[in-house]
C-alpha positions, -999 to +999 in steps of 0.1 A: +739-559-217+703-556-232+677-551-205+637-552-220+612-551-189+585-557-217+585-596-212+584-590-172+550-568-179+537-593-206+537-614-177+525-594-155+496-585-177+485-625-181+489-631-145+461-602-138+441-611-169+440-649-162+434-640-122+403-618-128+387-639-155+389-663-121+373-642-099+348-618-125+322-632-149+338-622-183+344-644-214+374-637-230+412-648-249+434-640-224+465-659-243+487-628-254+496-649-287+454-649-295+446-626-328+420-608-308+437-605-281+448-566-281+409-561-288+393-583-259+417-566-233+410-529-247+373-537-241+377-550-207+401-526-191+373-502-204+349-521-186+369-527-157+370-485-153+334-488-154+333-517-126+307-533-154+314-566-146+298-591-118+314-620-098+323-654-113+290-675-097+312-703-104+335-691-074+302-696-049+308-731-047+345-732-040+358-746-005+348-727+026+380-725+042+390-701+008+380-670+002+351-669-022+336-634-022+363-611-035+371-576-021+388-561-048+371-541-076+375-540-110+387-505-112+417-512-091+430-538-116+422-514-144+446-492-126+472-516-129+467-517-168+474-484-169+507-484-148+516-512-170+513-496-202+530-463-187+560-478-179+560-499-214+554-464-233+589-445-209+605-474-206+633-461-233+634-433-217+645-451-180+675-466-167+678-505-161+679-497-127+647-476-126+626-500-146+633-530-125+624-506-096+594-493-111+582-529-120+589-545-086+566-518-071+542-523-095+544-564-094+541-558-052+514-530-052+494-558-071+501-584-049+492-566-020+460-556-037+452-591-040+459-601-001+444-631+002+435-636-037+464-641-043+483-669-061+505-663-086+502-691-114+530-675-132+562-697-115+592-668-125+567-639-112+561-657-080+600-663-078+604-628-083+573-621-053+594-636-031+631-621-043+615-589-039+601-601-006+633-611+009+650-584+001+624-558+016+629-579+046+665-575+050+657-534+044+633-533+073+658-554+098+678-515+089+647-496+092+634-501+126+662-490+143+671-462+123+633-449+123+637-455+162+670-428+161+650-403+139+623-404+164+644-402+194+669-372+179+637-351+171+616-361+204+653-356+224+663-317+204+624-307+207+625-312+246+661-297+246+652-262+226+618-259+246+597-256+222+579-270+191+587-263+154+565-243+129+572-270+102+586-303+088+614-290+067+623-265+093+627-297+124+645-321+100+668-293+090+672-285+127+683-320+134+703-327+100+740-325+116+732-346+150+711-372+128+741-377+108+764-385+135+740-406+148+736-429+118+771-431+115+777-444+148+748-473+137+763-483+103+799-486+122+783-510+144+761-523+112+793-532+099+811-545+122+782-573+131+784-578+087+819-589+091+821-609+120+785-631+103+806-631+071+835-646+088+814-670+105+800-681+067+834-683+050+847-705+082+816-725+080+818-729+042+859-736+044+847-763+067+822-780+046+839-781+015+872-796+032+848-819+049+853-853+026+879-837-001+912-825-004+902-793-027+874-774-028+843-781-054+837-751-082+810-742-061+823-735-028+851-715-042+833-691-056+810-691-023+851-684-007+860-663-034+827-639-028+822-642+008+864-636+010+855-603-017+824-587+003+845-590+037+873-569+022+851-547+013+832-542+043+868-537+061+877-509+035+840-494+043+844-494+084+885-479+077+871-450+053+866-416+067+828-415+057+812-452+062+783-441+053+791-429+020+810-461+011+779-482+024+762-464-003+789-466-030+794-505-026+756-510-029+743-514+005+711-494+011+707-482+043+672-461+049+678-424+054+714-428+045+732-395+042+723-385+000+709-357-015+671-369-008+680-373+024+655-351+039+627-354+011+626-391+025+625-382+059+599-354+059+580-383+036+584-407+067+572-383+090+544-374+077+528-410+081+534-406+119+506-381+130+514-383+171+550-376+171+538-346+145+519-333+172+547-339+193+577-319+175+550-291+154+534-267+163+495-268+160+483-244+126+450-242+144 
């Protein structure tokens, strides 16, 4: 099937366009459909490097209770123009996979940007904020408690070997084959708790559509049919030799799961955390 992320960006574009003409003092056609459209937005991204632009004074008199004094500059939206039109020039040159990626980090690294600014008036991008939302949700619920077994495996082999290590690469190295088994042991139990909430669903859906009819509705078969498919699955998963692997291969991403980039990621984790890098390094100084 076709994939063209070029309609997600047009979007995209608008959205920021429409949002800063809000906010900054700047007359222009923001309609992508305008003839002098592609020339008004080559003019203001330029200007918007610049920061050449000052606020909207008819924002001063909005209600109190909403913010009316904008924090960010026109520069940082310029750099979103510039993202965008990156990924619209390499898009051929990308998987599906890695565009949708690219532009859910761009679409959230926007948002963010925008804190309390922002309101998308876009209705599919705002469906697609919160998509996006959920499903970074879900990934942290994993997160936590597998950051929380990185830290302890490295805190617990650093006390254990008496001393510190001169680097990064050389302490996640060190703790490679014990980490492993570790987050094996978690994604067993991971799974286990998957299948017994999908059996609880199927049970509860079973229930519902047998509620007031003899045969189930189009609907809640397929809700059967799927729920019935992703248990099998799961079962297949916790039965394999290597969970973890088949976590992977049937599409659930677990953070740090055992891959190739296993370690980049780690080390990139680590490196936010400055005390427990005191902790487990030795001091260059």
């Amino acid at each position: 099937m076709d994939f063209d992320i070029v309609p997600d960006l047009n979007d995209l574009e608008q959205e920021i366009l429409i949002t800063f003409k809000y906010w900054y003092d700047c007359d222009f056609e923001a309609d992508i459909t305008h003839p002098s459209y592609v020339a008004a937005r080559d003019n203001i991204i330029l200007r918007m490097q610049q920061n050449d632009f000052l606020k909207n004074p008819l924002r001063v008199t909005v209600i109190s209770q909403f913010p009316n004094d904008p924090s960010f500059k026109p520069s940082q939206i310029y750099d979103f123009f510039i993202k965008i039109d990156l990924l619209k020039s390499e898009k051929s040159s990308l998987s599906i996979r890695e565009c949708k990626k690219r532009f859910s980090e761009l679409l959230m690294a926007y948002v963010e940007v925008m804190g309390a600014y922002h309101c998308c008036r876009n209705a599919r991008l705002e469906r697609k904020v919160g998509a996006i939302r959920a499903v970074r949700a879900r990934y942290d619920k994993k997160l936590l408690p597998r950051r929380e077994i990185l830290y302890r495996v490295l805190r617990g082999q650093c006390a254990l070997n008496g001393h510190k290590w001169k680097s990064l690469n050389q302490a996640v190295a060190a703790i490679n084959p014990i980490l492993i088994k570790e987050y094996e042991k978690f994604d067993v139990d991971w799974v286990r708790a998957l299948i017994k909430e999908k059996e609880e669903d199927l049970i509860e859906v079973l229930s519902e559509g047998y509620k007031r009819r003899k045969v189930l509705s189009e609907k809640k078969a397929k809700q059967v049919k799927e729920l019935r498919e992703e248990i099998g699955n799961l079962r297949s998963i916790l039965n394999s030799e290597q969970p973890s692997v088949m976590l992977k291969k049937f599409g659930y991403n677990m953070p740090y799961n055992n891959t190739d980039y296993m370690d980049e990621t780690i080390i990139h984790e680590l490196r936010k955390n400055h005390d427990l890098l005191q902790e487990i390094l030795i001091s260059k100084k």
